[in-house]
mmCIF file as Biopython writes it, N, C-alpha, C and O atoms, coordinates in Angstrom:
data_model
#
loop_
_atom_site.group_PDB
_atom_site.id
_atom_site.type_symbol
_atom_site.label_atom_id
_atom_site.label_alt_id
_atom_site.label_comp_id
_atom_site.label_asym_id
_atom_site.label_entity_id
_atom_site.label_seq_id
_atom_site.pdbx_PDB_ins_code
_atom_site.Cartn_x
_atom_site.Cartn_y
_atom_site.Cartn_z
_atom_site.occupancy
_atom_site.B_iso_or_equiv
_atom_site.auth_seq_id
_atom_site.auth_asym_id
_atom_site.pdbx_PDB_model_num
ATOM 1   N N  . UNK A ? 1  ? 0.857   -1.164 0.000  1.0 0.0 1  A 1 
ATOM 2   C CA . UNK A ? 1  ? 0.000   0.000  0.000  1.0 0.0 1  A 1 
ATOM 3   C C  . UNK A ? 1  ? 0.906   1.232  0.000  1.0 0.0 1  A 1 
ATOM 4   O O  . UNK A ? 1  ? 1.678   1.482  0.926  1.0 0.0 1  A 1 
ATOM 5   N N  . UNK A ? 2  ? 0.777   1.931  -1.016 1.0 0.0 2  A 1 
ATOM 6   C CA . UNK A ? 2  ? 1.204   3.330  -0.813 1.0 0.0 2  A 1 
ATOM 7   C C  . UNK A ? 2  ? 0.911   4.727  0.364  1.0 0.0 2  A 1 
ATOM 8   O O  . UNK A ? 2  ? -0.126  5.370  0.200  1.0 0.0 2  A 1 
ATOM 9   N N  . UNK A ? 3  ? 1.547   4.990  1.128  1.0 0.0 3  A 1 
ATOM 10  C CA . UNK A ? 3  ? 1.238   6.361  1.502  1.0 0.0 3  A 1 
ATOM 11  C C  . UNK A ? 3  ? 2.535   7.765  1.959  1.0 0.0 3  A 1 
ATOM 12  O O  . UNK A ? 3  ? 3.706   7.960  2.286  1.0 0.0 3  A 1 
ATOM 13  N N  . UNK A ? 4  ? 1.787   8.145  1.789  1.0 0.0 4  A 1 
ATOM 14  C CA . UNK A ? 4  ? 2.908   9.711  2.624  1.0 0.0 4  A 1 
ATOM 15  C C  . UNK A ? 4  ? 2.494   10.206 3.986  1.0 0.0 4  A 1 
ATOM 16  O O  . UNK A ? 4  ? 1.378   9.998  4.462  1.0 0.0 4  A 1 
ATOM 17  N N  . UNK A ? 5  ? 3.814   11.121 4.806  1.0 0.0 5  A 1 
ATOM 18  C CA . UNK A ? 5  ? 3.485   11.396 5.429  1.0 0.0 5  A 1 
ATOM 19  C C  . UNK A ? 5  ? 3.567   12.782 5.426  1.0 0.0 5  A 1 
ATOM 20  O O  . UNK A ? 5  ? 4.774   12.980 5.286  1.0 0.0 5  A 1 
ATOM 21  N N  . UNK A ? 6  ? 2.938   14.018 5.504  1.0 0.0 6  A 1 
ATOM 22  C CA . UNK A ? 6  ? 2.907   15.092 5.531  1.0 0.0 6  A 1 
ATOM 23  C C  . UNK A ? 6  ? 3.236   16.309 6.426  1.0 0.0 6  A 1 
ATOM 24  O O  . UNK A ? 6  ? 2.427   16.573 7.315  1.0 0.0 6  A 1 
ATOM 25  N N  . UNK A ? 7  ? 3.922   16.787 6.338  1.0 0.0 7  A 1 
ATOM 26  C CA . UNK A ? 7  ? 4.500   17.477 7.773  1.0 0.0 7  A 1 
ATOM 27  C C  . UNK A ? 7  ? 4.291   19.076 7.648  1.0 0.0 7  A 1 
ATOM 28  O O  . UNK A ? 7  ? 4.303   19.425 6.468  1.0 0.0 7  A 1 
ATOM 29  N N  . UNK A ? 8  ? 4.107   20.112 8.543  1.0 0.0 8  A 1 
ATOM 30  C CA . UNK A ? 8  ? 3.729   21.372 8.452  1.0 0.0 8  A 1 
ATOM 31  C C  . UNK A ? 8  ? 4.737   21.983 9.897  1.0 0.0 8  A 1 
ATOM 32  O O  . UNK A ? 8  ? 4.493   22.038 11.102 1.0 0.0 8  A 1 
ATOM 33  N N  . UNK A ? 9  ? 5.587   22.261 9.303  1.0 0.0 9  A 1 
ATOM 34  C CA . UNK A ? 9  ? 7.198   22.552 9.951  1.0 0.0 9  A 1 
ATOM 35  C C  . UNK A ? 9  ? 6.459   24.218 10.493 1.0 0.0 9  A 1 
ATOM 36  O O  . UNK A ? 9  ? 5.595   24.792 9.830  1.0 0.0 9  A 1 
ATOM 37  N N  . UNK A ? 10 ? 6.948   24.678 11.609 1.0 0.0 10 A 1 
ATOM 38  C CA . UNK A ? 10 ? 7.212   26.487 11.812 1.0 0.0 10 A 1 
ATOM 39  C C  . UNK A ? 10 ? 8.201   26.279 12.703 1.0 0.0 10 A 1 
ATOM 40  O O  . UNK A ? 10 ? 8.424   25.347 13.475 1.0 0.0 10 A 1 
ATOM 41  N N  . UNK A ? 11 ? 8.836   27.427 12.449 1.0 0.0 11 A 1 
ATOM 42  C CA . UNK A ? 11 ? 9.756   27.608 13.719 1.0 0.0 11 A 1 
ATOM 43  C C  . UNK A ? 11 ? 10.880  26.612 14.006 1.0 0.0 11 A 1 
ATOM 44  O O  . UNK A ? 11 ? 11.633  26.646 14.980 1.0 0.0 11 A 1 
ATOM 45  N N  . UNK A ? 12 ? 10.877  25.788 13.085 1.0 0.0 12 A 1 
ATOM 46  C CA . UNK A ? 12 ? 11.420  24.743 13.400 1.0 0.0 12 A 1 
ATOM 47  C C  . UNK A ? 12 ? 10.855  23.091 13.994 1.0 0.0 12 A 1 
ATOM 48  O O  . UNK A ? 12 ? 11.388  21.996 13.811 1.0 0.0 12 A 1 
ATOM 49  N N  . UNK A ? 13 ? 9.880   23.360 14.574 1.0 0.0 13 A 1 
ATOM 50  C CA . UNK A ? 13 ? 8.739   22.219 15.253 1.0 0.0 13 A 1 
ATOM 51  C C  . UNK A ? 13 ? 7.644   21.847 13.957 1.0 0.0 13 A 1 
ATOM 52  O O  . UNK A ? 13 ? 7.269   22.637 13.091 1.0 0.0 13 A 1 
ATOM 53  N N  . UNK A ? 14 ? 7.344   20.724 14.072 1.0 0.0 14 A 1 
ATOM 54  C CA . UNK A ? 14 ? 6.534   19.885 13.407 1.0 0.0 14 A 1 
ATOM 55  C C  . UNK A ? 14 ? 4.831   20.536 14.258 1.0 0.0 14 A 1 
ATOM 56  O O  . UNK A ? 14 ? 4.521   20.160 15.389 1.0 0.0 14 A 1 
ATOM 57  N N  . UNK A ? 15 ? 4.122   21.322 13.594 1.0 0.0 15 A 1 
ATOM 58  C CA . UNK A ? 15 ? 3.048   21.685 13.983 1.0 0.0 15 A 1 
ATOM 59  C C  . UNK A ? 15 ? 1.836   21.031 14.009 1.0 0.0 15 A 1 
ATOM 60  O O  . UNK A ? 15 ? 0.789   21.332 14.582 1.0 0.0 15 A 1 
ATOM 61  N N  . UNK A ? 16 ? 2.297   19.515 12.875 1.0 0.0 16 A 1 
ATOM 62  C CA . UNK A ? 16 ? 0.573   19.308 11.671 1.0 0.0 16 A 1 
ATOM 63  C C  . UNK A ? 16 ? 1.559   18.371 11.534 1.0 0.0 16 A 1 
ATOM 64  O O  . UNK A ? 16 ? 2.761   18.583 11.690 1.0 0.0 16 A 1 
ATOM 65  N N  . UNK A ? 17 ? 0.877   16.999 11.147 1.0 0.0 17 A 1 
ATOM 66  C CA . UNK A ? 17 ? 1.239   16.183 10.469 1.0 0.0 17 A 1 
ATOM 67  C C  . UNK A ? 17 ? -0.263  15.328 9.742  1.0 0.0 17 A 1 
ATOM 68  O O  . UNK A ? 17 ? -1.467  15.383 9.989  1.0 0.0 17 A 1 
ATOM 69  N N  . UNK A ? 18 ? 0.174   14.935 9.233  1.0 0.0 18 A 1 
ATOM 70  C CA . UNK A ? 18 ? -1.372  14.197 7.931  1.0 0.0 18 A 1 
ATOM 71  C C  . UNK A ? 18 ? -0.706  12.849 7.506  1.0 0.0 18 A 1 
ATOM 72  O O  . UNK A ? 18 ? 0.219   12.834 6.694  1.0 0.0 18 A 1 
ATOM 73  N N  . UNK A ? 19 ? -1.038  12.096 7.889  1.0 0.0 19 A 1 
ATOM 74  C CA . UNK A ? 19 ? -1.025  10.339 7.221  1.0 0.0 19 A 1 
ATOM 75  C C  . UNK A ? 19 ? -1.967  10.192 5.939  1.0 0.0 19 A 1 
ATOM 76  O O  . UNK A ? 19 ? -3.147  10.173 6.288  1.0 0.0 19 A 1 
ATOM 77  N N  . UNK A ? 20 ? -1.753  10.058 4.229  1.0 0.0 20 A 1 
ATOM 78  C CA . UNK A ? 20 ? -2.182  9.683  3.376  1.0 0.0 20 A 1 
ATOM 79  C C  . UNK A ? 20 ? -2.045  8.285  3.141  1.0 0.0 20 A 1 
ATOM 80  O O  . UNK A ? 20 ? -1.090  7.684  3.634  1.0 0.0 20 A 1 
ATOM 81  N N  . UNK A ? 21 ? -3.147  7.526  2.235  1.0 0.0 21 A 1 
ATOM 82  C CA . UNK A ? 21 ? -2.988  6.193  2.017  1.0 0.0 21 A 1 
ATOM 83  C C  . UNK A ? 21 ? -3.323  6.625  0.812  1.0 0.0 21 A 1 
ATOM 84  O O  . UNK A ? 21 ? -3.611  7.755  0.417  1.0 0.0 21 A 1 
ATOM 85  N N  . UNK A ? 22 ? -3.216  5.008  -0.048 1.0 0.0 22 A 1 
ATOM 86  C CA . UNK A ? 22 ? -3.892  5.211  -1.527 1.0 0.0 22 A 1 
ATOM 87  C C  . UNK A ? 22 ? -5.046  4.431  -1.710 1.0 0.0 22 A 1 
ATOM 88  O O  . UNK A ? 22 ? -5.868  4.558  -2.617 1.0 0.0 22 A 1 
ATOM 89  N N  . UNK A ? 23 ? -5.058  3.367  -0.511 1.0 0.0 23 A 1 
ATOM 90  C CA . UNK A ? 23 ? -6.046  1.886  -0.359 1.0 0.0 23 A 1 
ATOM 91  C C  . UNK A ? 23 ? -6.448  2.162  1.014  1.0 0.0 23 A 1 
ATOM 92  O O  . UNK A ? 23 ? -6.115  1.392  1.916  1.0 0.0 23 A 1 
ATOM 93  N N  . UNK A ? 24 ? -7.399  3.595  1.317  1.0 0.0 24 A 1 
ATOM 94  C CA . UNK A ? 24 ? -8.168  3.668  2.182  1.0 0.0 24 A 1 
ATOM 95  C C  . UNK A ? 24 ? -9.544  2.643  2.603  1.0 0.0 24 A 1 
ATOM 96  O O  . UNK A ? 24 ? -10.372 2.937  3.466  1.0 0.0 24 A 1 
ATOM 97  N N  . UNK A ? 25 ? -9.551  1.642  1.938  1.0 0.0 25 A 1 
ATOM 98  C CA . UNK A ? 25 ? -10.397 0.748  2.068  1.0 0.0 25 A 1 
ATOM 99  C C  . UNK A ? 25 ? -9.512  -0.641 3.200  1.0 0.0 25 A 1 
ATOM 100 O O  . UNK A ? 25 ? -10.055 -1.142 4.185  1.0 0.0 25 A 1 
ATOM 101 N N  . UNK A ? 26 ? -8.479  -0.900 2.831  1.0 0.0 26 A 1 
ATOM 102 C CA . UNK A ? 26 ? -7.321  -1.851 2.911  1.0 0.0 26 A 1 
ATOM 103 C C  . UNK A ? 26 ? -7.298  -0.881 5.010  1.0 0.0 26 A 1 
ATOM 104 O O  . UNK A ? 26 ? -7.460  -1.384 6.122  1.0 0.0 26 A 1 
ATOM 105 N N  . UNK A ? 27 ? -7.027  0.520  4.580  1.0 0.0 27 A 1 
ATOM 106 C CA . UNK A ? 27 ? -6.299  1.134  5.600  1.0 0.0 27 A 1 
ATOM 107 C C  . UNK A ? 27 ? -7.394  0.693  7.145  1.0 0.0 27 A 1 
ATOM 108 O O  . UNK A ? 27 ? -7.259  0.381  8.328  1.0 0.0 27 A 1 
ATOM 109 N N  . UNK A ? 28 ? -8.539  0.952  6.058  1.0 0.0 28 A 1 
ATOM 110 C CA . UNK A ? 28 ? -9.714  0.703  7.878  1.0 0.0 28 A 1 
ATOM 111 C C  . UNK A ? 28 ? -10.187 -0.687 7.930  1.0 0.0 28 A 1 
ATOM 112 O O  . UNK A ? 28 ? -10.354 -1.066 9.089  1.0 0.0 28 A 1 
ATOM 113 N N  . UNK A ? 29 ? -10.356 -1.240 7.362  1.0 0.0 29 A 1 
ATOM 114 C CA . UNK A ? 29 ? -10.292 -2.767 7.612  1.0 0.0 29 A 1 
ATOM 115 C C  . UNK A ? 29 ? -9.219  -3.258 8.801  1.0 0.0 29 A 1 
ATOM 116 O O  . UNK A ? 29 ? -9.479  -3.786 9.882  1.0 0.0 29 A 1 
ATOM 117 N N  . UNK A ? 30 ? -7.749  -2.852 8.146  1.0 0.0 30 A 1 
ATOM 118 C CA . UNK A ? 30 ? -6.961  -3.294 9.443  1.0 0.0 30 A 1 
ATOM 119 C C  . UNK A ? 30 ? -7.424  -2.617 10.677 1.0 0.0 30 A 1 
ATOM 120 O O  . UNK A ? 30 ? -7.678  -3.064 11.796 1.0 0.0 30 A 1 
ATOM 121 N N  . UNK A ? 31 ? -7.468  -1.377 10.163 1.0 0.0 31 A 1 
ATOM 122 C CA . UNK A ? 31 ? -7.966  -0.960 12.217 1.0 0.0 31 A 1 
ATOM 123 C C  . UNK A ? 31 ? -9.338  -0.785 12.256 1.0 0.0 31 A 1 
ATOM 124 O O  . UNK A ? 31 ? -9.903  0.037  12.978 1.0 0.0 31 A 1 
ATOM 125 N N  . UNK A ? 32 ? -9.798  -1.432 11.603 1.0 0.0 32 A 1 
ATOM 126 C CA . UNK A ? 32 ? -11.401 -2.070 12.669 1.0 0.0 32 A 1 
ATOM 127 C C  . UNK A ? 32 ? -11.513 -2.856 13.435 1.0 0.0 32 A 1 
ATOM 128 O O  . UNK A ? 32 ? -12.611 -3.063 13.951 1.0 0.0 32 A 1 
#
């Protein structure tokens, strides 16, 4: 399964981060 992880930097600190998948179907199955 493909994904990224997305990061939203200031100041130097990680403010935001966002987990993408490509097989959001695949993704909640496992954590159901």
């Amino acid at each position: 399964m493909d994904y990224a992880i997305v990061f939203h930097i200031q100041d130097g600190q990680i403010t935001e981060a966002w987990a993408l998948w490509s097989d959001t179907r695949t993704y909640d199955e496992f954590w159901s």
